[in-house]
N, C-alpha and C positions, 0 to 999 in steps of 0.2 A: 595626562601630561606628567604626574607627579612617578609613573609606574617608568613613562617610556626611560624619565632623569636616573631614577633610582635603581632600576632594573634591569634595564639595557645591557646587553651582552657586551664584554671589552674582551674580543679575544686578543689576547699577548698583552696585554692592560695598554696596546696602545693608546687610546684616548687618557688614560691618567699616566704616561708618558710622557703624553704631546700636553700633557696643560701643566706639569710638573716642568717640564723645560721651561717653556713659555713664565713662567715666575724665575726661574732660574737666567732667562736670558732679559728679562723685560729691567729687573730689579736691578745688576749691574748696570745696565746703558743709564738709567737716571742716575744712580749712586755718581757715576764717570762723567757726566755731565754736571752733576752737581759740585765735584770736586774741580772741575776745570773753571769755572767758578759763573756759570752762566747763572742767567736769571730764571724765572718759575718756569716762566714761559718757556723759554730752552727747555727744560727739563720734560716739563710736559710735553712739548716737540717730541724729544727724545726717547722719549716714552712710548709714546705712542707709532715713532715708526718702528723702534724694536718690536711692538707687538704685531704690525702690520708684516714686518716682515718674516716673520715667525709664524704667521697666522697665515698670509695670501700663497706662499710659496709651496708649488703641490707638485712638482716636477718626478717624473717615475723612478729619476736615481739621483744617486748622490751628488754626480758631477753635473748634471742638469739642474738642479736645486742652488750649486754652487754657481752656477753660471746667470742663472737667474738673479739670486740675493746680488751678486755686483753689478748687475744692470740696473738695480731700483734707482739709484742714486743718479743715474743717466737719466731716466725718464723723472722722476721726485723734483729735483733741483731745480729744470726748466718751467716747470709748471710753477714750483713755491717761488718761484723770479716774479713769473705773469701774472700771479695771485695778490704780490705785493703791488708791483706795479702797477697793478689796477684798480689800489685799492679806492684812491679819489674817483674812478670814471665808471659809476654803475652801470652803463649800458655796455661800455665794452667790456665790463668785467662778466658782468652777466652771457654776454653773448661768447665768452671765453669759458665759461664755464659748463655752458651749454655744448660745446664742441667736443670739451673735453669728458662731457659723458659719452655722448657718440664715438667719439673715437676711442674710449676704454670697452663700451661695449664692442665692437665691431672687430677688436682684437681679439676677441674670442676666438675666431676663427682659425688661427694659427696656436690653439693647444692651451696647455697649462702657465706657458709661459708670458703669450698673448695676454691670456685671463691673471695672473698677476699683477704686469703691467702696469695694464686699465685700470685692474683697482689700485694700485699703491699709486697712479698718477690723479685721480679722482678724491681721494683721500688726502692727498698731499696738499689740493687744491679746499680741499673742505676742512682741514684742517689749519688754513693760513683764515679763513672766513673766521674758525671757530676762535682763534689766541689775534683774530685781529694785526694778523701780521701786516706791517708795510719797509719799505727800501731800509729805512735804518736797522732793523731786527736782522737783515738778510744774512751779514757776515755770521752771527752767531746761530740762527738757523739753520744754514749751510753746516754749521762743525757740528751742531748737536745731530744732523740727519746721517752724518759720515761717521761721528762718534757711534750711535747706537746702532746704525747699521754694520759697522766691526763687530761691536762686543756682541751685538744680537747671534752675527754669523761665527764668532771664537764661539761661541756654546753648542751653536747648532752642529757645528763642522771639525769642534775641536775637544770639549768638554764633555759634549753628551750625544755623541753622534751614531745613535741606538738604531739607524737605518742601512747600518751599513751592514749589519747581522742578517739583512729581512731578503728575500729576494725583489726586485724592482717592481712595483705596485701599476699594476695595468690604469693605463688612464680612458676610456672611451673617448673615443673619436667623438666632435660635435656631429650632429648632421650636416651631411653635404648637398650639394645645390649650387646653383647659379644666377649671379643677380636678385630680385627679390625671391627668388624659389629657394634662397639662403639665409635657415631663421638665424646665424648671429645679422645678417644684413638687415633681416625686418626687426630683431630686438635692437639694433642700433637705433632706427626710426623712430621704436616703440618706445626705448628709453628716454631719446633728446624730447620727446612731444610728449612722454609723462612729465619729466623735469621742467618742460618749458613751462607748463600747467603750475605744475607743482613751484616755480620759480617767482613766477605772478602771483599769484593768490597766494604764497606767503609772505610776500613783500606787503601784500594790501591787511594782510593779520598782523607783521612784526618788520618793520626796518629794519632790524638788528638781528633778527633769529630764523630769519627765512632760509638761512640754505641746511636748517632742518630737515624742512619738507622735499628740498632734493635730494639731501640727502636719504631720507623712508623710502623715495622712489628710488634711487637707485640701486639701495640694498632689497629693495623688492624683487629686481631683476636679477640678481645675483644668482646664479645656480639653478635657472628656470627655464626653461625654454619656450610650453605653449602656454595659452590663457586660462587655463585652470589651473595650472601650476601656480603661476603667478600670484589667481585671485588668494588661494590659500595663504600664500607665503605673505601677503597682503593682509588677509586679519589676522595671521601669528603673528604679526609687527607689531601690528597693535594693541593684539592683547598682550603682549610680553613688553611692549612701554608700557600699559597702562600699572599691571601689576610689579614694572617697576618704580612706578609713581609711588605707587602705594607705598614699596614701601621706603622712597626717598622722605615721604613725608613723616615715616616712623624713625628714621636712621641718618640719613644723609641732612634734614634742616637740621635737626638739633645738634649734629654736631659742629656744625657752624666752621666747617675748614680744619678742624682739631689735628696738627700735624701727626701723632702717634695713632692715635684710633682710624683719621683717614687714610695714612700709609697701610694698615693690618687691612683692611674694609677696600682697597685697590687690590690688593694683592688675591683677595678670595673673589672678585670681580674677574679679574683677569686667569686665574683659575677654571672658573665658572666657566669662561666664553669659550674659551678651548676645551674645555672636559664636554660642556652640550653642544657643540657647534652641530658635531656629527649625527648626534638624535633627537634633537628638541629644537628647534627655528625661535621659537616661542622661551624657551628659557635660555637662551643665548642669548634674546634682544633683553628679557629681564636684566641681566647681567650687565650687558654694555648701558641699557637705561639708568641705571646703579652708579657707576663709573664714573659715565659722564655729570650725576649728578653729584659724584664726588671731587671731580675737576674742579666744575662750577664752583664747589661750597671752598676751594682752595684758592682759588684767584677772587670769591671773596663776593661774588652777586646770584648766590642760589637766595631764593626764596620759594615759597609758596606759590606766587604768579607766574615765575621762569617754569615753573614744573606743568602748570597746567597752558604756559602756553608750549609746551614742549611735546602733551598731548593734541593739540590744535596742529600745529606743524607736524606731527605727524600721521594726523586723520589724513592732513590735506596731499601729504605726499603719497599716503596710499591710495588715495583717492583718481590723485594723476594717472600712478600704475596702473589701476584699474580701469580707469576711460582708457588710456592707450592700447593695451590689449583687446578691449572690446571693439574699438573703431578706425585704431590703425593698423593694417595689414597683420589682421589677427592671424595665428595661424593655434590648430586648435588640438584640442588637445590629445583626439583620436589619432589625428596624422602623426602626432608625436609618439602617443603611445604604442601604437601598430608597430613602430619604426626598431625601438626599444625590445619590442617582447619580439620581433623577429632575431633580432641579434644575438638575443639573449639565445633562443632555440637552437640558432647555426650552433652557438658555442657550446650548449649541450651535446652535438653530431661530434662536436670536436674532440670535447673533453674526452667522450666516448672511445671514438677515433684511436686516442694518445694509448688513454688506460688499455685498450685491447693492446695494441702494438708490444706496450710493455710488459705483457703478460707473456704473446708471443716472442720476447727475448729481445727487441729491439734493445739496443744501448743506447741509441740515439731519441731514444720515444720517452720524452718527458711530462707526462699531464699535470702537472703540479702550476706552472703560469696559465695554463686554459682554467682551472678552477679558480685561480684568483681574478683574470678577465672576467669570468662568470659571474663573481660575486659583484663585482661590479658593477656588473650589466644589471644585476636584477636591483641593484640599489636604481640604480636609472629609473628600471620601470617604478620599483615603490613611490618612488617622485611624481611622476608622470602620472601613477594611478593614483595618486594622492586627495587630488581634489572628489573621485566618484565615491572613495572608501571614508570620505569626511563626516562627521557627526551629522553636520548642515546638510549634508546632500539628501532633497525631496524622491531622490530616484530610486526609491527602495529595488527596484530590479536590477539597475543597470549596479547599485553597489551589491549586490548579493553578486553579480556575474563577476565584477573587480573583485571580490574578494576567492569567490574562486578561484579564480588565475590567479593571482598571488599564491593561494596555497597549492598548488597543483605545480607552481614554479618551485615552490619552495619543497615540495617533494623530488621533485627535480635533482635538486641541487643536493641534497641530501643523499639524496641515491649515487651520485657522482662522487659525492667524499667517499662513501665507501667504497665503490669500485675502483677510486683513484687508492685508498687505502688498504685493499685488497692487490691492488697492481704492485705497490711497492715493498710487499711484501719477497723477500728474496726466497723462498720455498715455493712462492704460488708456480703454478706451472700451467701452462695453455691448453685449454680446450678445444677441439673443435667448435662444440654450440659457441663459442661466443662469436665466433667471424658472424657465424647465423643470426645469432641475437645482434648485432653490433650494425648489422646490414640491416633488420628490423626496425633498432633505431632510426637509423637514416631515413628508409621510407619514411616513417610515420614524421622527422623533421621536416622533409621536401612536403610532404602533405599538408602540413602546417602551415610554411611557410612562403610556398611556389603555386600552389592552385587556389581556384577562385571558389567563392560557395557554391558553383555549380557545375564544376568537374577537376573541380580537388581528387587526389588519390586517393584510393579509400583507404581509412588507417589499418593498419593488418589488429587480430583480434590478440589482445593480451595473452602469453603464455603463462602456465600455472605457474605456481612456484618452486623453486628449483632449494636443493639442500646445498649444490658448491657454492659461496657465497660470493664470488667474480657471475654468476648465472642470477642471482638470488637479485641482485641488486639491479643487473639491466633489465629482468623480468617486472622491477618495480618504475625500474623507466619507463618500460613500453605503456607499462599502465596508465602511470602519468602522463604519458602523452598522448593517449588515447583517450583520455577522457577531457584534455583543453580543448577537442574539436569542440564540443561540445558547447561553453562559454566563446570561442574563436568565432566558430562561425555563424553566430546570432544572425536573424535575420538582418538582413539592411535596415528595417524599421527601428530597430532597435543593437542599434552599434554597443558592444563592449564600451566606447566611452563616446557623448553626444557630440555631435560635428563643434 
């Protein structure tokens, strides 16, 4: 854990880009709400939707980013209405609540956009539970969510708008399907009947700090798709609350709300979440468990018992997550994974594809977005393979076979930078071998990806290695991909990952 935080590759230092903004946009929207002369709670509002919207927005370009960030307020506002409004009637507020997990997951379906949404609406709703909002708070709620939804978006789009240098970031498609054969439709299910779970049994632990535990289940769901995914991102919740117990109870009691050391001790929190979002599950939730216990100790009722009942609400919520994945309309984690490491391979035929063309002088043959689709793709799969390559997992074979395909992917991929970096070389000049080699690729993708273990194509045999380095590096692809039949087509008894 401590390797992945510290060590982890930041090519173009975007992740300490993206969490340098994020202090840069979070830190204004409170300062502006605090000058406008709103009360803590405002601020804290404020706060925390600047982070949210700085944080959920994942749109491929800039004007979709931009079109997104002004819709939050659209979907935010109606919900933090219904959150107040409800705040006397616990049954329909609960059953309000419950919809509006369903319906933030179920948005997935429509992109990056959908998936923002959902969360900034689910949040908006968890955050009127958290400051206790009701009808009288509303006017000033309202300004503090439009206040820091401006300044959040003047930084994103105005001060520090570093995406506009990048080319537009490939987002993968969710999987598609129909009706329940559509996992955001079955993670919809799967999330309202974790939270429904999770929404009882912590009301029967805390009247007052129950929507916790929907909330553990819902950020369980986040960014998952089958039930092993899930169950992982389920104990990094909570070992990343627990170890931020730890150390609320070194840092966040003693200082007992202290405005100066709690503002510096937000600021490396909110840091934190955005710099690990993208490589540690696990020290992201340390971070927000931090935070939030720095909130609490600001409006004034942290103690020692909030803390541990803050690990209780969030056993129970992972706990939800985990029942509903196993027993409602599981969908598992092989069908997911299959699904992933086939896309991933189309896009290696592709990338191939591009880099040849532009060798051959095409003007129009660009590989440069098929590599970034790639890398993309194969973060998918790392996800997806996540739970068979876990410390926990008893399946010593089936994690020896995952961990091959990763690295045989990851060969892959590699061999593709170069030949895409060989192509853009304006001296390189085209070979005949590569149409040869390039068409070899393909077979051995179509054999991958289109036949069954019993009359799949046979993969053609590796060429030696070649001295032109455009030869040098597809000769390293065929290898590579000759050699994932290998782990691909396990018997049936024994799937690359268990049904």
């Amino acid at each position: 854990m401590l390797k992945r935080m510290f060590v982890a590759p930041d090519p173009g230092r975007a992740r300490l880009r993206f969490a340098a903004r994020a202090v840069l946009g979070i830190g204004p929207a409170v300062i502006v709400c605090g000058i406008a002369g709103y009360s803590l709670v405002g601020a804290v509002t404020g706060g925390l939707t600047a982070l949210l919207a700085l944080f959920t927005v994942t749109d491929a370009t800039v004007r979709g980013q931009a079109v997104t960030t002004a819709l939050l307020p659209a979907v935010g506002l109606p919900v933090l209405a219904a959150a107040a409004e409800l705040h006397d009637h616990p049954v329909a507020r609960d059953l309000t609540f419950l919809a509006v997990v369903g319906a933030g997951v179920y948005a997935r379906r429509w992109g990056p956009r959908g998936h923002s949404l959902g969360v900034f609406a689910f949040m908006t709703f968890f955050v009127a539970q958290f400051l206790h909002a009701t009808t009288d708070r509303l006017p000033e709620l309202y300004a503090a969510v439009l206040l820091s939804v401006l300044t959040a978006a003047a930084v994103r789009f105005g001060l520090w708008c570093y995406e506009r240098r990048l080319p537009p970031a490939p987002v993968p498609a969710p999987p598609g399907g129909t009706g329940l054969a559509r996992v955001t439709t079955r993670q919809a299910i799967q999330a309202t009947a974790g939270a429904g779970f999770a929404l009882v049994v912590g009301q029967l632990v805390s009247g007052q700090r129950w929507y916790w535990a929907v909330g553990a289940t819902w950020w369980v769901f986040v960014n998952t798709t089958s039930r092993g995914e899930t169950l992982v991102r389920g104990f990094r919740r909570v070992l990343g609350t627990v170890i931020g117990i730890g150390l609320g109870l070194l840092v966040a009691v003693p200082l007992d709300g202290a405005a100066l050391p709690t503002a510096v001790l937000l600021t490396a929190c909110v840091f934190g979440i955005f710099y690990t979002a993208a490589v540690s599950y696990t020290w992201m939730m340390l971070c927000v468990t931090v935070l939030a216990e720095l909130l609490y100790g600001l409006l004034g009722v942290l103690d020692p018992a909030l803390l541990a009942l803050r690990f209780a609400e969030t056993g129970i919520g992972a706990l939800g997550a985990v029942l509903a994945v196993l027993f409602v309309l599981p969908v598992t984690t092989h069908t997911v994974t299959d699904g992933w490491i086939q896309r991933a391979l189309r896009c290696v035929h592709a990338c191939t594809a591009e880099a040849a063309a532009r060798l051959a002088g095409s003007e129009t043959a660009d590989p440069a977005p098929r590599v970034a689709e790639l890398e993309q793709l194969l973060g998918r799969v790392r996800l997806s393979v996540a739970p068979l390559v876990h410390p926990l997992n008893p399946m010593l074979g089936r994690k020896r076979r995952a961990r091959r395909v990763l690295a045989l992917l990851d060969d892959c991929a590699r061999e593709i930078r170069g030949l895409v970096a060989v192509a853009a070389d304006p001296e390189a000049s085209h070979d005949a071998r590569l149409t040869t080699a390039c068409r070899r690729v393909e077979t051995a993708v179509e054999a991958l990806t289109g036949g069954t273990r019993e009359n799949a194509t046979p993969l053609l045999a590796p060429q030696p290695h070649a001295a032109e380095p455009a030869l040098a590096h597809l000769h390293g692809l065929e290898r590579a991909l000759a050699e994932l039949a290998t782990p691909l087509r396990a018997s049936s008894g024994s799937p690359l990952v268990g049904a």
